[in-house]
Backbone as a ProteinNet text record, in pm:
[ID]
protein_1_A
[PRIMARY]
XXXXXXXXXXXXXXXXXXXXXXXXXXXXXXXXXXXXXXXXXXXXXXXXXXXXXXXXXXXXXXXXXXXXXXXXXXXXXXXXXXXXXXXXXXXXXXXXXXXXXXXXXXXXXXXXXXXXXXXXXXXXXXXXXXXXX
[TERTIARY]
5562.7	5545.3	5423.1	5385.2	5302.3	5163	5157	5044	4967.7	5064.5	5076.8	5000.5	5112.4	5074.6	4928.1	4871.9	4729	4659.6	4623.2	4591	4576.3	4722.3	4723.7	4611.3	4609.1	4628.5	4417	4409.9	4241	4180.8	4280.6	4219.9	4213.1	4349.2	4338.7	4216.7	4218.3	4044.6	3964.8	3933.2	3828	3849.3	3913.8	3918.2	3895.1	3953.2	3936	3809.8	3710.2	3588	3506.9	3500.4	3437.8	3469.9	3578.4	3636	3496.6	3433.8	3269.6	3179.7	3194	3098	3151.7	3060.4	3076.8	3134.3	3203.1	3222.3	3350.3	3430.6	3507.8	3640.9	3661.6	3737.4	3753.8	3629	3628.7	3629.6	3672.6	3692.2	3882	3922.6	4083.7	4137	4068	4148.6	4193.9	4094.1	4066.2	4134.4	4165.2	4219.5	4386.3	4401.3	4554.8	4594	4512.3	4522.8	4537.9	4452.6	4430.7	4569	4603.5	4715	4852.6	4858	4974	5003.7	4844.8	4823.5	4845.6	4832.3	4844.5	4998.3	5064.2	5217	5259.6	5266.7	5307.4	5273.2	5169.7	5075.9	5196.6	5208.4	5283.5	5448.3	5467.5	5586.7	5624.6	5563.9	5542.5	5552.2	5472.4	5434.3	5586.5	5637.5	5743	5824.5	5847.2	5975.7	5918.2	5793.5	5808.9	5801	5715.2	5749	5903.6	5993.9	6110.3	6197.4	6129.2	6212.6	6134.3	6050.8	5978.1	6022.3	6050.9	6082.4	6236.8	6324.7	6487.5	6453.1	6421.8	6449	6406.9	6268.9	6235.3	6328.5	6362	6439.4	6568.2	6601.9	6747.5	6839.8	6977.5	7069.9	7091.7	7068.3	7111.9	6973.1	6906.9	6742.5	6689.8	6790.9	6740.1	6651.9	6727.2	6666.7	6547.7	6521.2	6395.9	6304.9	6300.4	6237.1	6155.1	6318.6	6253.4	6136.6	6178.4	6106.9	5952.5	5913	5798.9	5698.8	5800.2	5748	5728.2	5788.5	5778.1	5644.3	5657.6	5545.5	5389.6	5401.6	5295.6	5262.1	5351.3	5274.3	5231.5	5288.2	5198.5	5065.8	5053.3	4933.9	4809	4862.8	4789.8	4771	4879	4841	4772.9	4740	4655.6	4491.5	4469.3	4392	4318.9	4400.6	4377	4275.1	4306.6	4198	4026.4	4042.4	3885.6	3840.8	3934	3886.6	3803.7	3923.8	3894.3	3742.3	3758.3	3612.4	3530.1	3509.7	3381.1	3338.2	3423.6	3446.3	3422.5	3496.6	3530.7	3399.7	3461.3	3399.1	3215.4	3192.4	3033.9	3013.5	3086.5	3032.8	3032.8	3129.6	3150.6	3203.1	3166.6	3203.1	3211.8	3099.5	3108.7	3224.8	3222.3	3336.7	3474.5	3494.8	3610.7	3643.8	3528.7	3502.2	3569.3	3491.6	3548.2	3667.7	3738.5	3884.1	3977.3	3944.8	4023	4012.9	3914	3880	3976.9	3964	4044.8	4202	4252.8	4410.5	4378	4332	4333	4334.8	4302	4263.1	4371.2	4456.8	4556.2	4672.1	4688.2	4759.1	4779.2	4680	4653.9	4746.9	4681	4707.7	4864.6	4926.5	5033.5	5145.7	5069.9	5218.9	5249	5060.7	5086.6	5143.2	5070.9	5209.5	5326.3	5387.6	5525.6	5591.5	5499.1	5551.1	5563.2	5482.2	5413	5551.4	5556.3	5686.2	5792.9	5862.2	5950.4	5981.1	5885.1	5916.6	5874.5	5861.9	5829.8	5895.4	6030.2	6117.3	6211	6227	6276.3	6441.1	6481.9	6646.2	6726	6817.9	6906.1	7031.1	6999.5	7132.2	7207.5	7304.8	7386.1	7398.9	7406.7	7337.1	7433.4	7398.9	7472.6	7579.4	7700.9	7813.6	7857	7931.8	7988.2	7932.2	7763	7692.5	7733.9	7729	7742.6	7613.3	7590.8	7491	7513.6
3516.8	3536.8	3624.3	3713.2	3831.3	3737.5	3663.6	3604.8	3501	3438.9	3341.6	3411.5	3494	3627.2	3645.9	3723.3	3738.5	3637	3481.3	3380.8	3330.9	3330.7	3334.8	3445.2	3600.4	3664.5	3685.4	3609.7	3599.2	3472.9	3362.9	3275.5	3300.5	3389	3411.6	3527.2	3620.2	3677.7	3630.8	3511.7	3383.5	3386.3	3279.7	3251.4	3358.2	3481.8	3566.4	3591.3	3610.9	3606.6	3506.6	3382.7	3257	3254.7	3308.7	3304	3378.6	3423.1	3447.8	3421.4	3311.7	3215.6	3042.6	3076.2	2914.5	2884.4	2822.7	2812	2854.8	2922.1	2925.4	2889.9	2714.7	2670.5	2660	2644.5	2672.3	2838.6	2870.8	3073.1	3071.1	3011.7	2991.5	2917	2806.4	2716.8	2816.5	2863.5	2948.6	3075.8	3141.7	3261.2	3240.7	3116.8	3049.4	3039.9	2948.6	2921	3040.3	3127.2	3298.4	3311	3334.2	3399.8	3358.6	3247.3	3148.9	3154.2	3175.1	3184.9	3352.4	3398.5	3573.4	3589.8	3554.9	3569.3	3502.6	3407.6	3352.6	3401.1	3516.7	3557.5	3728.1	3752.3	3895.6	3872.5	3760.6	3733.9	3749.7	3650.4	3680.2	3746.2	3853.3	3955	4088.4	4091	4128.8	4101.5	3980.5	3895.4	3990.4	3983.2	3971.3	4136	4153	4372.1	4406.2	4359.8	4403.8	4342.7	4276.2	4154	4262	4343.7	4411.5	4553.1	4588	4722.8	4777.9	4672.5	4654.3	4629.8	4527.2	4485.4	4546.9	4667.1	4741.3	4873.9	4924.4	5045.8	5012.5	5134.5	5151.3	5153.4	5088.6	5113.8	5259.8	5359.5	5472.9	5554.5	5540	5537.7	5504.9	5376.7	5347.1	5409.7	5524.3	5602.2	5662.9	5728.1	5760.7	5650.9	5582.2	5446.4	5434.9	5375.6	5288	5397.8	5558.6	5702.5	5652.7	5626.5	5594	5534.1	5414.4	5282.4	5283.7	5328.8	5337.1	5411.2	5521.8	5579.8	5581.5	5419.1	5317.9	5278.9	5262.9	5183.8	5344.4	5413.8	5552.1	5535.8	5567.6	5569.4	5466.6	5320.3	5205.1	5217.9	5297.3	5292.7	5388.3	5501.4	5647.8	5593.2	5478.5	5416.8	5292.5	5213.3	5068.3	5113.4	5175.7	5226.7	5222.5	5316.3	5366.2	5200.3	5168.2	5038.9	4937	4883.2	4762.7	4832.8	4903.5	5034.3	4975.7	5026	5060.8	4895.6	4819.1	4681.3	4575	4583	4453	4453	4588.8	4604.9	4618.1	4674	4700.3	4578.3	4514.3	4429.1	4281.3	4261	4136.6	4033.8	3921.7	3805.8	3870.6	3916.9	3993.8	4084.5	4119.5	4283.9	4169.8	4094.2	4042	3937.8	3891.5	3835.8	3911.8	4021.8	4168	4165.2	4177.5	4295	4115.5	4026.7	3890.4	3849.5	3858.8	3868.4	4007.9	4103.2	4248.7	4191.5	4118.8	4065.9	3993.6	3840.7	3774.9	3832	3946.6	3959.7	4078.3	4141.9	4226.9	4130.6	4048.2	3915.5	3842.2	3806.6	3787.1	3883.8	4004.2	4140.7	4158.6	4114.7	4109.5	4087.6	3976.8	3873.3	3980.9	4007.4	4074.6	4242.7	4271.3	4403.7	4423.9	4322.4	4297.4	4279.5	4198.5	4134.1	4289	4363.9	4459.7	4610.1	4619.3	4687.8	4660.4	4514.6	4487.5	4478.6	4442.7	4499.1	4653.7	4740.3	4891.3	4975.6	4939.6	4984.6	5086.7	5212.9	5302.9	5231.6	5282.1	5202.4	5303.6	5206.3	5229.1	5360.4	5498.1	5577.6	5613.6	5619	5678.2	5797.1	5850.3	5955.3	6078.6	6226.4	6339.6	6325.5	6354.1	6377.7	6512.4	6551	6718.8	6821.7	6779.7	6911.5	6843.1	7001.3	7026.6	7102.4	7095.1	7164.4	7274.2
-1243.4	-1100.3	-1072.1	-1170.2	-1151.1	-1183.2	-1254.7	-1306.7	-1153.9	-1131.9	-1048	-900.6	-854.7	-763.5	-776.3	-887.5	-895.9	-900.4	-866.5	-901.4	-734.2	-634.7	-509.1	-424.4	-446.5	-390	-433.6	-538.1	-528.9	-456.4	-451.7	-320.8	-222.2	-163.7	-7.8	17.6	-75.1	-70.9	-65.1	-119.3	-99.8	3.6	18.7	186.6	320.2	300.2	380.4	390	255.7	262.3	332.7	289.9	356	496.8	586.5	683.3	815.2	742.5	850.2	812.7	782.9	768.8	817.9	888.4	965.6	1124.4	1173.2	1310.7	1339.9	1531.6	1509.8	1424.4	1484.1	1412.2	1300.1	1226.7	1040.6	1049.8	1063.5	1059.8	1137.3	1206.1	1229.2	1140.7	1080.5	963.6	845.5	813.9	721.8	655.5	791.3	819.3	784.1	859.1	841.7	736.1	603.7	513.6	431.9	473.3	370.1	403.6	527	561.1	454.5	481.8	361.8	261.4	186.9	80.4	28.4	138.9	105.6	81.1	191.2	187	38.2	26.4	-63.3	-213.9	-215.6	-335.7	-311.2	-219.7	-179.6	-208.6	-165.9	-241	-365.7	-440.7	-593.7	-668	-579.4	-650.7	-613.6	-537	-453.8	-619.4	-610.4	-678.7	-905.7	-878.6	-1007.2	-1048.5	-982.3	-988.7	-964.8	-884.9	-913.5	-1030.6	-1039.1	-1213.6	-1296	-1301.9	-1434.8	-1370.6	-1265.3	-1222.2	-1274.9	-1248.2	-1312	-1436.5	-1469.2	-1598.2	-1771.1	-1687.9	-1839	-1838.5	-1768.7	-1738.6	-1826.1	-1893.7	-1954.7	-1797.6	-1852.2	-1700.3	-1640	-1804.3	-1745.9	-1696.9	-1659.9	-1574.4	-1486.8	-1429.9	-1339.6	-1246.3	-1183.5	-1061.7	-1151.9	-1267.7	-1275.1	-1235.7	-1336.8	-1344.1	-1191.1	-1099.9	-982.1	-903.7	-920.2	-825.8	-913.1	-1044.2	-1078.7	-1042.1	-1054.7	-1003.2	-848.7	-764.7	-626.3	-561.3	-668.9	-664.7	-671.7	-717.6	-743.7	-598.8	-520.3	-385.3	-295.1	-341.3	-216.8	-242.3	-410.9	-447.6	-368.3	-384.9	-361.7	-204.8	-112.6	-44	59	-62.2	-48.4	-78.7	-181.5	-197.7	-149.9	-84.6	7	96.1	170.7	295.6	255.2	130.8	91	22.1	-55.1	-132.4	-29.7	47.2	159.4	257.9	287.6	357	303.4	150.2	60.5	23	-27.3	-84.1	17.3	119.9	214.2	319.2	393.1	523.6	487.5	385.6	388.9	252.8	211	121.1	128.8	240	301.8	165.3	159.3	74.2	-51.8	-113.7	-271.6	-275.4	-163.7	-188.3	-225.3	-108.4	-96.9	-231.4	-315.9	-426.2	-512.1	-529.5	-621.6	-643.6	-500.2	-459.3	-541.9	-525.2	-563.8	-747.4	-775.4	-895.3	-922.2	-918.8	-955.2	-947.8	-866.3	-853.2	-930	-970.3	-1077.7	-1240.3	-1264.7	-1371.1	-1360.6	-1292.9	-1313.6	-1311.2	-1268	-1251	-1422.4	-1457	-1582.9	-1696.5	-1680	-1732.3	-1851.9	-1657.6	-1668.3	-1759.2	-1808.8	-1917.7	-2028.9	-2101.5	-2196.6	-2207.8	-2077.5	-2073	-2049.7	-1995.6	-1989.5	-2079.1	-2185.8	-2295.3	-2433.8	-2404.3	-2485	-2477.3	-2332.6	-2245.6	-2313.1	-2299.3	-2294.5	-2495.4	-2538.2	-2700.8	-2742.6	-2706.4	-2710.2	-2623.4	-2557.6	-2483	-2578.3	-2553.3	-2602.1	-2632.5	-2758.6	-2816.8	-2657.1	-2620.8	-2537.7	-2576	-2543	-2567.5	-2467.2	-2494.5	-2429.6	-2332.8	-2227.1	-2153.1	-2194.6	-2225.1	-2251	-2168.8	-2234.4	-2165.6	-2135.2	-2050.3	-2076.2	-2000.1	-1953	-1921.5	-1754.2	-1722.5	-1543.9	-1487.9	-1393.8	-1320.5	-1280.6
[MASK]
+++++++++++++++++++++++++++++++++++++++++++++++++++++++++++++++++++++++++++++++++++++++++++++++++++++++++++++++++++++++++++++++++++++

C-alpha cells in the first residue's frame, strides 16, 4: 500500500504541477484529476502506515509505539509549510517534480524497511509484573 501510495501521490504532484500551464479548462481537468489521484495516494498511505504502525509493535507497546509514530505527523507537519514555500511556491513545476519524486522514492523505500523492521523486531517479552507506581 505504502509503495503504491508513493507512486499515486508523485502523479498527483505532476499533475498539480502541469495544472499552470495551459488553459483554464486544461488547469480544472487537471486539478480534478490531481485531486483523485491525491486522495486515493492519502488513502494508501493512511491504510498502510497503520498496517506497519500496529503491526511492528509488540502488543505490550502498543501505546509507546503508536505516541512515536504519531509523533511523525507533528513533525511533517512543523515541516510541510517551509517545504511546499521553499519547493512549490518559488519553484513551481521542478519544486512540485522534486516534492513527487521524494514520495516515489520513500514509497519505494518502503517494502525494504518494512521488510528489514519486521525481521529485526525485538523477541516478544513479557511485561514486568508486580511493580506499582
Amino acid at each position: 500500500a505504502l509503495r503504491r501510495s508513493g507512486g499515486l501521490l508523485c502523479v498527483a504532484c505532476l499533475l498539480f504541477g502541469l495544472s499552470g500551464h495551459g488553459s483554464e479548462s486544461t488547469a480544472i481537468a487537471l486539478l480534478v484529476a490531481a485531486a483523485l489521484v491525491h486522495v486515493t495516494g492519502e488513502l494508501l498511505q493512511s491504510a498502510g502506515s497503520w498496517g506497519l504502525g500496529f503491526n511492528l509493535a509488540p502488543d505490550h507497546l502498543q501505546g509507546q509505539y503508536q505516541g512515536v509514530f504519531t509523533l511523525s505527523y507533528g513533525v511533517s507537519n512543523m515541516l510541510a509549510p517551509v517545504v511546499v514555500t521553499t519547493l512549490v511556491v518559488s519553484g513551481g513545476l521542478p519544486g512540485w517534480i522534486g516534492i513527487g519524486v521524494a514520495f516515489l522514492l520513500i514509497g519505494v523505500a518502503m517494502g525494504p524497511v518494512a521488510r528489514w523492521a519486521a525481521a529485526n523486531r525485538p523477541a516478544v517479552t513479557a511485561p514486568v509484573q508486580g511493580l506499582s507506581a
